[in-house]
N, C-alpha and C positions, 0 to 999 in steps of 0.2 A: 186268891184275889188280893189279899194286903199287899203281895209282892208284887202284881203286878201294877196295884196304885202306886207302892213305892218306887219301884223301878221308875214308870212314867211322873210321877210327881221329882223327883230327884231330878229327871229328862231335862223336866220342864226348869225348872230352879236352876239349873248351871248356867242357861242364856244369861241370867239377870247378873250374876258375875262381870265385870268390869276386863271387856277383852275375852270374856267367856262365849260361846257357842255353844247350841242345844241342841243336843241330839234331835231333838223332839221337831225341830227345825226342819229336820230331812225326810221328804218324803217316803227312800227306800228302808231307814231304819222303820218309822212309822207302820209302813206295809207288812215289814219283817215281822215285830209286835203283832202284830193285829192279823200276819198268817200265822202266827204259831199257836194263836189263841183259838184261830178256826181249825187249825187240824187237830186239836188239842181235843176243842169242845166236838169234832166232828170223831175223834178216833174212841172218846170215852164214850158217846152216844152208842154208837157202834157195836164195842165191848159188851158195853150192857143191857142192851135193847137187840142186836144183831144187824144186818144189815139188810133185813127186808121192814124194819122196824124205819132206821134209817130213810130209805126210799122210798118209805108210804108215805112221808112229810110231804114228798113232792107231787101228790096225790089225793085229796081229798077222799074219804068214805062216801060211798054213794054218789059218785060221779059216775056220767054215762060214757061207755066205753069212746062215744064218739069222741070226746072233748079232750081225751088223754095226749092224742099229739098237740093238742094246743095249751092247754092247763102244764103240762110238766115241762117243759122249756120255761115256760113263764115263773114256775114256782123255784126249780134250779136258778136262774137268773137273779131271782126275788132274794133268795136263800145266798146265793155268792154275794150278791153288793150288800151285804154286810158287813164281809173285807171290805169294800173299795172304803165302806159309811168309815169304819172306825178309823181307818188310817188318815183316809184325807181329811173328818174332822177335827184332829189332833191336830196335822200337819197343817194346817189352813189356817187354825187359829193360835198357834204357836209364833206362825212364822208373823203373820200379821204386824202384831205385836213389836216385836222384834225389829221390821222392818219397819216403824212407825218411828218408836223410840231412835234408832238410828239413821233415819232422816230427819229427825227434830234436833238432834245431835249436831250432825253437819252442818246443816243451816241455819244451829244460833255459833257454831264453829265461824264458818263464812262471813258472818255477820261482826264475831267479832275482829276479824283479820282486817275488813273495810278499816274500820275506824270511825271516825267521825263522832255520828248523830247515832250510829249504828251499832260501836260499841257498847254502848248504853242498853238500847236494846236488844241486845244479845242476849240479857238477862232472864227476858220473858220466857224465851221457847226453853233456856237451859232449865227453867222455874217447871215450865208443864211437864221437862222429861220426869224431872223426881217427881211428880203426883203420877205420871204413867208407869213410872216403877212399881210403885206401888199399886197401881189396878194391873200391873202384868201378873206381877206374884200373885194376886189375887184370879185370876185366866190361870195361873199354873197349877192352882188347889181343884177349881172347878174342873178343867178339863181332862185332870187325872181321878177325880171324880166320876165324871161323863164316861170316860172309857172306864173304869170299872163297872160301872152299872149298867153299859151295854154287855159287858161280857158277863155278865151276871145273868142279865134278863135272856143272851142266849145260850146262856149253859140251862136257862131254866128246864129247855125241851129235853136235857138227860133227867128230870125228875117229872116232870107233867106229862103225860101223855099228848097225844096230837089227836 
């Protein structure tokens, strides 16, 4: 788990870099993470519980046989958008960011190329990117946080029963 906060913590920190781009930016790397973590957590589950252990997840105890085609589609489904959860919430709240700071960018850029009255005011928007610097880096701790602790809370099911 440290490594994988490092890793995505590190991701996230290279955007803020001057000319830098984040990984963490990309949906497909994002996806990549966050498949390797479920076949990871899905392949040690497996290993160690078996794979009827596995498949009873998708299955409630004491379900009536009728509900079985409707209840296990639904819990598979449930159980996959876990992937979609961790990767897009990385990649959504990374790029955000990113893409905020660098239209605040250009348009106190624009502003100072006018001239004038606008010069002047160029200062402003360039004033908010540096405080958004600094609440980005701070989205970069939190959300390699966030993804560690979800991949925590679902490795949980290789130690707790279902």
């Amino acid at each position: 788990m440290c490594s994988i906060f490092s890793f995505v913590l590190f991701s996230n920190l290279l955007g803020i870099i001057p000319y830098g781009d984040t990984a963490t930016s990309s949906l497909i790397l994002t996806f990549w993470t966050a498949l390797s973590v479920f076949v990871a957590i899905v392949a040690l589950i497996i290993q160690k519980h078996g794979i009827d252990y596995f498949f009873g997840l998708f299955m409630p105890k004491g379900c009536p046989l009728a509900l079985v085609f409707l209840l296990v589609p639904i819990e598979f489904l449930s159980y996959s958008f876990r992937l979609v959860s961790l990767a897009v919430r990385l990649f959504a709240n990374i790029r955000a960011g990113h893409t905020l700071i660098k239209v605040l960018i250009g348009f106190s850029y624009v502003m100072f190329l006018i001239g004038d009255g606008f010069a002047l005011a160029a200062f402003f928007p360039a004033l908010v990117v540096f405080v958004l610097i600094f609440l980005e880096m701070a989205v970069a701790v939190i959300q390699a946080y966030i993804f560690s602790i979800l991949c925590c809370i679902y490795l949980k099911e290789l130690y707790v029963a279902h």
